[in-house]
Every structure is written in structure tokens, then in C-alpha cells.
C-alpha positions in Angstrom: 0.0 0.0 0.0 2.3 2.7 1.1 5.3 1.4 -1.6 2.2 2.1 -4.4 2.6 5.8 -3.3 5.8 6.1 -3.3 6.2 4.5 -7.1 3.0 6.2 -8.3 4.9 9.7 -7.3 8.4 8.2 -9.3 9.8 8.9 -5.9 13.8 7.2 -6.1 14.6 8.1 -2.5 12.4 8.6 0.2 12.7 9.8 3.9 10.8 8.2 6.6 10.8 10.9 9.6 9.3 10.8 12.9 7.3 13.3 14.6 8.6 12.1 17.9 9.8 8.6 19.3 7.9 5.7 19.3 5.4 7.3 16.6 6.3 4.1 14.3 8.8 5.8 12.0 10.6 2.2 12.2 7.3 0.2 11.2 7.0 2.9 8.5 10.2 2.3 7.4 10.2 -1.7 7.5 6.7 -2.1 6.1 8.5 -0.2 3.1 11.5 -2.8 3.1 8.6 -5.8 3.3 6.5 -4.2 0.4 10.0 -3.4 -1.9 11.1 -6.8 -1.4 8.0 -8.4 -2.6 8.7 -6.5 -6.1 12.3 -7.6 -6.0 14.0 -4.1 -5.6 17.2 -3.4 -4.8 17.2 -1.4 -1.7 19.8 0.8 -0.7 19.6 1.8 3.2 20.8 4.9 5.2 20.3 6.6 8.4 21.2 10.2 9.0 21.6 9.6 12.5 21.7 6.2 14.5 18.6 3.9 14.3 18.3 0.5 14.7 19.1 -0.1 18.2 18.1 -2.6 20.1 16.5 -0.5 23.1 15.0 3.2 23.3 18.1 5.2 24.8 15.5 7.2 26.4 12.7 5.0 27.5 14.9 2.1 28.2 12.2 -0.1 26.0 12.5 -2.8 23.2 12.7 -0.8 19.7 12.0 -2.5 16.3 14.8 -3.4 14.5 15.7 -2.5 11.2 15.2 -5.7 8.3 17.5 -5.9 5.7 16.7 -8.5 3.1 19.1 -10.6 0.8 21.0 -8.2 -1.5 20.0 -4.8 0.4 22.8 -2.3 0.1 23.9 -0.5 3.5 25.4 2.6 4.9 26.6 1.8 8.4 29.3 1.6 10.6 31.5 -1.4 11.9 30.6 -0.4 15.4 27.0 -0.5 14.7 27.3 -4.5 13.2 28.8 -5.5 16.7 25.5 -7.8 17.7 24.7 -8.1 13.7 22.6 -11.1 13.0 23.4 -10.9 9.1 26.1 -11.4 7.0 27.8 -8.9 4.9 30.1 -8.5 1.9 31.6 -4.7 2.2 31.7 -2.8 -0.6 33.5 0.7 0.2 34.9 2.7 2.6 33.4 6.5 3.1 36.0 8.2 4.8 32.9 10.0 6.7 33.4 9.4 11.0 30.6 9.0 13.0 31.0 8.5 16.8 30.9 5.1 15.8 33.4 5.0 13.3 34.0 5.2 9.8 30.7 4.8 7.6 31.3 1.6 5.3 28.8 0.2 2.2 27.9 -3.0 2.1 25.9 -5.3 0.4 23.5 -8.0 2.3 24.3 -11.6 2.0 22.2 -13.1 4.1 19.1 -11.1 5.8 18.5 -10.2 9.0 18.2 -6.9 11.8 20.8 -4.1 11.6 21.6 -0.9 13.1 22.7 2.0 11.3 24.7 4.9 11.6 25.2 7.4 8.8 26.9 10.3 8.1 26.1 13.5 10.3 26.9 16.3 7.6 24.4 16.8 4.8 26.5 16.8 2.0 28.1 13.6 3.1 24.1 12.0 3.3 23.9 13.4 -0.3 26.9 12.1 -1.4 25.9 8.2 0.1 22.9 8.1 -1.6 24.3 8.6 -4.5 26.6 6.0 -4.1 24.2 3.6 -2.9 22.4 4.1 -6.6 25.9 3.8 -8.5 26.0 0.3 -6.7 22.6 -0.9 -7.6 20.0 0.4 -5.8 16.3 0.7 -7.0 15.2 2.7 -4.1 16.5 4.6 -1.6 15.5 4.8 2.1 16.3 7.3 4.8 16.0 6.7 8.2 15.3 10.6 9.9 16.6 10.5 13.5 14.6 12.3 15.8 13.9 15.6 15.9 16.2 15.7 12.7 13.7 17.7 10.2 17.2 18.1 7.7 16.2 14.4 7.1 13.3 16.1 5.3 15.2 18.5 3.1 14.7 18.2 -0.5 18.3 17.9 -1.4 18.7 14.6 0.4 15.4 12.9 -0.6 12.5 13.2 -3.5 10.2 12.4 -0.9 8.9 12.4 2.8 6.8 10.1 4.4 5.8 11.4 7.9 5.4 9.3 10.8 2.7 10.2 13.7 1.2 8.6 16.9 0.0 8.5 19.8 2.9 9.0 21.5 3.3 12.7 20.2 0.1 13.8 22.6 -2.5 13.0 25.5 -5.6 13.2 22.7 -6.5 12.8 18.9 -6.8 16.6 18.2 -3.4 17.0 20.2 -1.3 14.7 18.0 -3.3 15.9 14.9 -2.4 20.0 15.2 1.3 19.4 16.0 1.2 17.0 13.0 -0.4 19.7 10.7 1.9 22.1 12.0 4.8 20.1 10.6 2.8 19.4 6.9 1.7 22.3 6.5 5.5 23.7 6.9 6.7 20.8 4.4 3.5 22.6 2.0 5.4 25.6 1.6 5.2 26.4 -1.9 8.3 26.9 -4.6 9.1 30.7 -5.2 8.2 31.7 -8.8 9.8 30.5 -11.2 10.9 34.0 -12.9 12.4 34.5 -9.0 14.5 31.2 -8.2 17.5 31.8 -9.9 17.7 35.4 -8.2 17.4 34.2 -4.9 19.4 31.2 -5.0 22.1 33.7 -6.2 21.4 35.7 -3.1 21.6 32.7 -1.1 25.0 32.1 -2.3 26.0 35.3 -1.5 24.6 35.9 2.0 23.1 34.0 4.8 20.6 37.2 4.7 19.4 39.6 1.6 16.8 42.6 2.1 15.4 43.6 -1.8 13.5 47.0 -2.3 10.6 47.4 -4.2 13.0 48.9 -6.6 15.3 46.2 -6.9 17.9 47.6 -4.6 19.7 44.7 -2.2 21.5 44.8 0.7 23.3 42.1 2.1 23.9 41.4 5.6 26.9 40.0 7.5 25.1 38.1 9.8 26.0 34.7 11.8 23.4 32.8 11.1 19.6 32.9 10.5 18.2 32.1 13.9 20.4 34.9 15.2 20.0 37.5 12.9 16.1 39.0 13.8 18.2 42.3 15.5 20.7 42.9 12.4 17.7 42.3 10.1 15.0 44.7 12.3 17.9 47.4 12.3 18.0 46.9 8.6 14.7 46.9 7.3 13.6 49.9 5.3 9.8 51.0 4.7 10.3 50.0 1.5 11.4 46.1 1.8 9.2 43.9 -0.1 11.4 40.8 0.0 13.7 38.9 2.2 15.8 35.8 1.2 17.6 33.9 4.2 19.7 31.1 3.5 19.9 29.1 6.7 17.4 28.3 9.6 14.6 30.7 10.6 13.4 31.2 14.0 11.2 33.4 16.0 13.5 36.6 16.2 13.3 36.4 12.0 9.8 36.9 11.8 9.4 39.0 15.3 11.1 41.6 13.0 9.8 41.2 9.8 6.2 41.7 11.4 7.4 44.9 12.8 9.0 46.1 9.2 5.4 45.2 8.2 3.2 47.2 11.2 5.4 50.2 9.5 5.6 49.5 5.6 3.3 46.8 4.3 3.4 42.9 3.5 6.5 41.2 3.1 8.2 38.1 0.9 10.1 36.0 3.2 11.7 32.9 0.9 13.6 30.4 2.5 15.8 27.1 1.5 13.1 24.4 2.4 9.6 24.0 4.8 12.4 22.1 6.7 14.5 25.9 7.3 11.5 26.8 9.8 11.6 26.5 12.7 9.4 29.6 14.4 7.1 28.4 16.5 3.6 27.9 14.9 2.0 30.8 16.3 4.9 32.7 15.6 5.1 32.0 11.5 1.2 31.8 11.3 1.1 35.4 13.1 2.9 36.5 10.1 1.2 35.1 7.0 -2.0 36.5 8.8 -0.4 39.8 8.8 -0.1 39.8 5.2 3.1 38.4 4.8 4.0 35.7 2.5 6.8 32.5 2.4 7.9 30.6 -0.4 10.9 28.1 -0.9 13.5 27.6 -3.4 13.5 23.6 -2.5 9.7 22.6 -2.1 9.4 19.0 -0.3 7.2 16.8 -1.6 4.9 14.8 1.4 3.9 11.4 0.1 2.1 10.5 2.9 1.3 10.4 6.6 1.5 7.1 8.7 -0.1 6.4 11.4 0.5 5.2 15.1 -2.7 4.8 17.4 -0.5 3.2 20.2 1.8 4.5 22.6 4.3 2.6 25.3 3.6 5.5 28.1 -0.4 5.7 27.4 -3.7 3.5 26.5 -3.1 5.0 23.2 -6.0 5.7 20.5 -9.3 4.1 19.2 -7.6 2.9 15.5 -10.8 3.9 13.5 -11.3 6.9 14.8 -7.3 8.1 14.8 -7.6 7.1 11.2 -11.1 9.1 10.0 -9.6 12.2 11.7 -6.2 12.3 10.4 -7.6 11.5 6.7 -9.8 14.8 7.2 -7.2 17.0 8.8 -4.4 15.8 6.6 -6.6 16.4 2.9 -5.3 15.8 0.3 -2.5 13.6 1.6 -2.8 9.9 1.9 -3.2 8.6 5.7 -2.0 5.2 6.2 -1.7 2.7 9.4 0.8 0.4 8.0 0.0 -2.3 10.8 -4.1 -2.0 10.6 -3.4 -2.3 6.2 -6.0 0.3 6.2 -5.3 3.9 4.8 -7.1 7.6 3.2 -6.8 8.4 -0.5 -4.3 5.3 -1.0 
């Protein structure tokens, strides 16, 4: 069901991330291996963190393992394949260092569970995933660690599949506005066309550009975009109609931009990726309602939501009903509970 999304949308590589732990980002992520190696694909595995573990490091409680099938191709480290229940044939070295050594490839021999640890730095991700399709693989999967939204960024993956659950909130309604709070952040749309290249070049340039209505730019020396709300509030003139900010945004970003706006109008705020927000919702809704605007320059593309209705630190939810309401709030994305087989718009 959920591998029929994913090759409807022609989606090579996709990233399974969690809203929380103990959402089901794992089942997700294994009910994709099941379904691929049913089709006889070639799957090539990664992790941008360290998954796979035998027991929650914060819960101290069981955690599913990760299944790799005959001829799966992996990203992981020596130190992770300590307790490995498979055999491997390795391929390649990386050269990238993990706290757990050196990130190897290898190919499965025989199947079994494995934990993974991948590369930390996105451009070494990247640069594994391509590998892992030079060696043969049909379909890429990327395991998102926790709280690890960069495992959603469109440069790594062609798609997203989000995990949710129960144990991301006490009620339905809980779990479900937190959950649209991160979709509707992946939703952002793609600047114009007839605006990309210009503010990708200005994203080369700066970490932080202010454009007149005229056209005039001035580009700011700042650290960082979740420290630069002062240098960009000091800088804003009545006549700024559009701001491009190459790294992360947080609250102090758009604290200022709604003040440039209470004194000179709506304002164009584009950004690298739904994944480069990270204002608080009220925060970033506060300023769309005040007229302004945000676009991206790399749009993600949501394949679907999965579902969890059961949590190891509460009853958990009614499966029927978890499902209706997520399939309403979540329109038009397909909902799916990979364990029930039952899914929305699937």
C-alpha cells in the first residue's frame, strides 16, 4: 500500500521521519523494506543519525529493529554491526566518521536486523545516496533521527513520508495539530519560477538579503539565520518587499519582519526548504495573517502520513477513529496505518 505511493509519485529516494519517538517511524520504514522486497527491488539503506538499536536510549524499552533483506545495500558503521545477525560483503569505505566509526557500504548476504549509523553532515548523506544508486539500488530509504527535520530536506530525498502517533500527545486533536503544524511547513510552496535563480544567487552570496521594491539589495553579515532578527530589524527599510535567508529561521526572524510590516506593508520572506522553519507555529502563522508571505526555493514533496494509534507511556487511540480524523485533517495527503493495512486516498 504505502510502496504504491511512493512509485506512483516516481519517488527514487524517500525519507521516513518521525514526529517524535515511538510514533512508528521504524514500522513505517520496515513495512517499506517488506513491500519493496516483494517486487524484488534493490534497496539501498541509510540513516542520517543512528537507528536500529536494540533499546529506546530514552525510554529504556525494546525498539524494532531495522530488516534488511538478501542483497539490500547499507550505509553503516563497523561499530553498529557489533551484535549483527546478518552477513555482509563490504563494498566501500566513506571516509565520513561517525561517533561510531568510519561509515562503510555494504551489500547484504544473508538477511537479518541491523543498526545503522550514517553520516552526520548533509553533503556527506547526499553524497551516500548517490553511491548507494551507483551500486545498484532501486530505491533509496532514509531513516530521519529524531527531531532531525534536515532528514526532510529536499536535497537529500525526492520524498517524505511522515510518521505520527500517539505518543506525540494525550488526545487525537493533540497529536493531529502538532502533526499539521509540521505538513503544513513541508506545503510551503516553490518561489516563482521567474524568482528562483535570483534568490538562489542571493543565497550564495549571504546568509541574509533585504530587496526593495526597486530592486535595490542589501546584504547582511550576519551569523546565522536564527540569530539575525536584530541585524535584520535594524535593517529593514519602509520600502522592503522581500527577504531571502539562506539558513534556519526562528522566531527573532519573523518577530522583525512583522514589525517592518506594522510600519511599511506585507512582506516576501523565501527560504531554503519547509524544513528551514523553525518559528514556533503561532509565531510564523502570526505573520502570513499579517499579510506576509513564504515561499521556498527547494519545495518537499509529502507522500504521505502514517499512522501510530499506540503508545508505550499511554492507552493509546481508538484505530478507526485516529484514522477518520487524520484523513480529514491531513486532505489531500494519503493517511495510512501500515500495521491495521487500512489507509485515506491510498
Amino acid at each position: 500500500m504505502l510502496l504504491d505511493i511512493v512509485l506512483k509519485h516516481q519517488l527514487k529516494s524517500v525519507s521516513v521521519v518521525g514526529m517524535a519517538k515511538n510514533v512508528g517511524k521504524t514500522v513505517t520504514l520496515n513495512h517499506l523494506v517488506a513491500e519493496a522486497a516483494v517486487r524484488g527491488l534493490t534497496l539501498g539503506l541509510i540513516s542520517i543519525g543512528r537507528d536500529g538499536e536494540g533499546v529506546d536510549a530514552v525510554f529504556n524499552i525494546p525498539k524494532p529493529g531495522i530488516y534488511a533483506p538478501t542483497s539490500t545495500l547499507l550505509a553503516t558503521t563497523l561499530g553498529s554491526l557489533a551484535h549483527r545477525e546478518v552477513e555482509l560483503d563490504l563494498l566501500a569505505g566513506t571516509g565520513y566518521s561517525t561517533a561510531m566509526g568510519e561509515v562503510f557500504l555494504y551489500r547484504v548476504i544473508t538477511p537479518g536486523f541491523v543498526e545503522l549509523t550514517g553520516p552526520t553532515l548533509g553533503w556527506q548523506q547526499r553524497k551516500v545516496v548517490g553511491t548507494l544508486f551507483a551500486y545498484g539500488a532501486d530505491l533509496v530509504l532514509v531513516d530521519g533521527a529524531l527531531d532531525r527535520v534536515s532528514s526532510a530536506a529536499p536535497t537529500l530525498a525526492d520524498g517524505v513520508i511522515l510518521a505520527t502517533g500517539a505518543a506525540l500527545g494525550s488526545t487525537i486533536p493533540d497529536v493531529l495539530a502538532k502533526t499539521l503544524d509540521r505538513v503544513e511547513r513541508f506545503a510551503l510552496p516553490q518561489v516563482t519560477q521567474e524568482l528562483l535563480p535570483f534568490c538562489l544567487d542571493l543565497m550564495h552570496q549571504a546568509k541574509a538579503t533585504l530587496v526593495t521594491q526597486a530592486g535595490e539589495m542589501r546584504l547582511l553579515a550576519v551569523g546565522g539565520s536564527l540569530i539575525s532578527g536584530e541585524a535584520i530589524a535594524q535593517s529593514l527599510t519602509p520600502d522592503t518587499r522581500l527577504v531571502v535567508l539562506a539558513g534556519a529561521v526562528g522566531d527573532g526572524v519573523l518577530a522583525a519582519l512583522n514589525d517592518g510590516m506594522a510600519r511599511a506593508g506585507p512582506i516576501h520572506l523565501v527560504i531554503r526548504s519547509g524544513a528551514s522553519l523553525f518559528a514556533a507555529r503561532q509565531v510564523w502563522r502570526g505573520f502570513v495573517a499579517a499579510g506576509g508571505s513564504i515561499s521556498v526555493t527547494e519545495p518537499i514533496r509529502l507522500a504521505a502520513v502514517t499512522l501510530n494509534p499506540t503508545s508505550p507511556l499511554s492507552p493509546g487511540f481508538d484505530q478507526e477513529a485516529f484514522l477518520k480524523a487524520a484523513g480529514e485533517v491531513f486532505l489531500p495527503y494519503p493517511v495510512v496505518d501500515v500495521v491495521a493495512g487500512k489507509g485515506y486516498r491510498v
